[in-house]
C-alpha positions in Angstrom: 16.4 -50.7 85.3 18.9 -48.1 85.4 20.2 -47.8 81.3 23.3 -46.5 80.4 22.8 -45.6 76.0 25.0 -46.0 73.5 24.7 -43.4 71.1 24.0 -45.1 67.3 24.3 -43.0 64.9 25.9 -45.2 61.3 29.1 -45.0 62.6 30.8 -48.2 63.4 32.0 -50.3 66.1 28.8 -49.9 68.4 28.8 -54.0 69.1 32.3 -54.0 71.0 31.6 -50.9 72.9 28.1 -52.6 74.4 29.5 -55.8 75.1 32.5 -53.8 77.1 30.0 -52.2 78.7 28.0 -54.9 79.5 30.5 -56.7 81.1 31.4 -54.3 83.5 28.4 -52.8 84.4 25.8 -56.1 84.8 23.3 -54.0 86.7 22.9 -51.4 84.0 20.6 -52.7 80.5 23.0 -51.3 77.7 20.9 -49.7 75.0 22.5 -48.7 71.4 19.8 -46.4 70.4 19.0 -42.9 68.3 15.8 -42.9 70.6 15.5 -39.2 71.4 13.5 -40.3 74.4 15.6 -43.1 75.2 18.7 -41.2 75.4 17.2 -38.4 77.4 15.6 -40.9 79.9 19.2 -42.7 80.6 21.4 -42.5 83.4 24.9 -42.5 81.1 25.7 -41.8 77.5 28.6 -43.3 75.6 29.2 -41.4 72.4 31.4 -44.0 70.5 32.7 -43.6 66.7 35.1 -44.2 63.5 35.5 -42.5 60.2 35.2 -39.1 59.3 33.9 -36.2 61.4 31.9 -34.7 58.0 29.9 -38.0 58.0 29.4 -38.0 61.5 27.6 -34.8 62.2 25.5 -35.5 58.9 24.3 -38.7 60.5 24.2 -36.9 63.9 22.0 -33.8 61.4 19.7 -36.3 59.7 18.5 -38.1 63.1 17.7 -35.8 65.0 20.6 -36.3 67.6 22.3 -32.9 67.8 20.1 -31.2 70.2 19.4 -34.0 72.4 23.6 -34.8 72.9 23.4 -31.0 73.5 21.0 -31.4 76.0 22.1 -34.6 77.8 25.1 -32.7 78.4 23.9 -29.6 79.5 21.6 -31.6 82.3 25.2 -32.8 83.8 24.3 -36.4 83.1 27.7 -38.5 82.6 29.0 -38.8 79.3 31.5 -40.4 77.5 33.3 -39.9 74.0 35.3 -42.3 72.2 37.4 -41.6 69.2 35.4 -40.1 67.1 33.3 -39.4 69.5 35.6 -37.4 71.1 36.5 -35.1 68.3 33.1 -34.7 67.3 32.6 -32.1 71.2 34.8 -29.5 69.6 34.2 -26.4 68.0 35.7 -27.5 64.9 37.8 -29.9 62.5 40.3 -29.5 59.6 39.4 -33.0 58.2 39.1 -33.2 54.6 37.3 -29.2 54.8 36.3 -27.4 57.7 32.9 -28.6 59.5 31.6 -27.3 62.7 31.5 -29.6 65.3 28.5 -29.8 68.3 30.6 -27.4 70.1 30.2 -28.5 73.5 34.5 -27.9 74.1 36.1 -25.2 72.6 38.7 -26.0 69.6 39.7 -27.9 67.0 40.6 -31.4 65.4 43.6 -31.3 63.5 45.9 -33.6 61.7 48.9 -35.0 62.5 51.4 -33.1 60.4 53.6 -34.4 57.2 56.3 -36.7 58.2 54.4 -38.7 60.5 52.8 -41.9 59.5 49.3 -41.6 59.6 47.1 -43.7 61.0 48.1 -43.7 64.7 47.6 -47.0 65.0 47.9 -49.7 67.5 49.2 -49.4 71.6 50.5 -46.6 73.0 50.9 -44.7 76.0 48.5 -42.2 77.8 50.4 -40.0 80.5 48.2 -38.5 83.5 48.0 -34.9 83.1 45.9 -35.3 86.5 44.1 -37.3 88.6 40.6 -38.2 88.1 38.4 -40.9 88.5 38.2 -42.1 84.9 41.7 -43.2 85.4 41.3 -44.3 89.4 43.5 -47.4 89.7 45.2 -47.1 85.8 49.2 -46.3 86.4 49.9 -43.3 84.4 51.4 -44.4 81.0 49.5 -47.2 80.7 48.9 -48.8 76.7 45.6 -48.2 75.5 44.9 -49.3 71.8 44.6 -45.7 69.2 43.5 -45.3 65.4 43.1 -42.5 64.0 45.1 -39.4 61.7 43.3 -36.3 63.8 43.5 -35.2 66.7 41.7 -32.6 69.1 43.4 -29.4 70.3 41.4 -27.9 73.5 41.4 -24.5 73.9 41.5 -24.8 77.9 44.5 -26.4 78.9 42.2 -27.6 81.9 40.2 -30.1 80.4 43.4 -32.3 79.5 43.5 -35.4 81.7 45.9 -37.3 79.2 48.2 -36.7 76.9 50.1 -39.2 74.5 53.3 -38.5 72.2 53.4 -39.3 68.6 55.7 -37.3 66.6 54.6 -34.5 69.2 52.7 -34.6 71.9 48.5 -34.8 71.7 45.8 -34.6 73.8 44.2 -38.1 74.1 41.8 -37.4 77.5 39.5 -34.6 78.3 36.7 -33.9 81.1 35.0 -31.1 81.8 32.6 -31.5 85.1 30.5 -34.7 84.3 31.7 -34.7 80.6 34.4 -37.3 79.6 36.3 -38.0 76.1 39.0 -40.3 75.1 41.0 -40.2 71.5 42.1 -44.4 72.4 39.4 -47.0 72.1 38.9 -48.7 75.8 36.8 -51.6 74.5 39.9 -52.4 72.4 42.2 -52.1 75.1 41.9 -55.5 76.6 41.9 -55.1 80.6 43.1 -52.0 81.3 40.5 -50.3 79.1 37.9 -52.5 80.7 38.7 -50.9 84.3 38.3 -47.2 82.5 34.9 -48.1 81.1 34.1 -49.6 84.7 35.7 -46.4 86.1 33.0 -44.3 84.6 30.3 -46.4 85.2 31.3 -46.1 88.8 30.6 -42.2 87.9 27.3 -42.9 86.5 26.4 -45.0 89.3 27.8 -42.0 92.1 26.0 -39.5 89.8 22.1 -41.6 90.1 22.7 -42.9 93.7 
């Protein structure tokens, strides 16, 4: 059966993102895993995550997982980052010290500056940069549920796909060829983040014929 993994690496809120995903994509088995072999093997990756990018790419260091993400990307499988996820792509992040990220994107993760209340938390509006896929049948400004205090700067303007104003106005979707990252949690997001979730399994399904 064709598997779509869910990348577990001790950093919260894995159980929401596979039961999303299993609800929209029946025909694919769901697997949260740190399974080198499992993750290589699979035909999607989901890259969820909260808390702090330090922590994460510790966790990612001490399993293994760094070169396999590298990897999985670089054969052009799709992939998806969430939140954390997300941030973690870039080159680097200002959070609490300066940490290199996996690099996969060039830039940073920065926070919101003084004055604005920190988290970003709750609904708000992503505005289509461009058209894409991921957001196939999702009217641009559409709520999607956000929380977090960072938030990724790309180097190439091109990658943007959405952007969403808080106190300014941040990047909060990203692709670059078969590689896909949102700042807003989907499987929060009630229907309209269920139809982005299906939207990229519909990638992942195009991508393995």
């Amino acid at each position: 059966m064709r598997t779509i993994a869910v990348i577990d690496y001790n950093m919260g809120n894995l159980h929401s993102v596979a039961k999303a995903l299993e609800k929209v994509a029946p025909d694919f088995k769901i697997s949260v895993t740190n399974d080198n072999q499992k993750i290589l093997k699979a035909q999607g990756v989901v890259f969820p995550g909260v808390g702090a990018f330090g922590k994460g790419m510790e966790n990612l260091s001490r399993l293994g997982l760094i070169e396999v993400l590298k990897e999985k990307i670089n054969q052009g499988a799709p992939f998806l980052g969430i939140c954390l996820g997300l941030q973690l792509l870039f080159t680097t992040s200002h959070e609490h010290g300066r940490y290199q990220g996996l690099g996969i994107v060039e830039g940073e993760v920065i926070r919101f500056p003084q004055g604005i209340k920190i988290p970003h938390m709750g609904w708000n509006q992503v505005s289509k940069i461009k058209e894409d896929i991921l957001f196939q049948g999702i009217p641009s400004d559409s709520y999607f549920y956000f929380v977090h205090s960072y938030y990724v700067r790309p180097q190439d303007e091109n990658v943007i796909l959405g952007k969403t104003e808080y106190g300014l106005w941040f990047t909060s979707a990203i692709r670059r060829d078969n590689l896909y990252g949102v700042q807003f949690h989907p499987e929060k997001s009630q229907d309209i983040g269920l139809k982005l979730l299906s939207n990229f399994v519909q990638v992942v399904r195009r991508d393995v014929g």
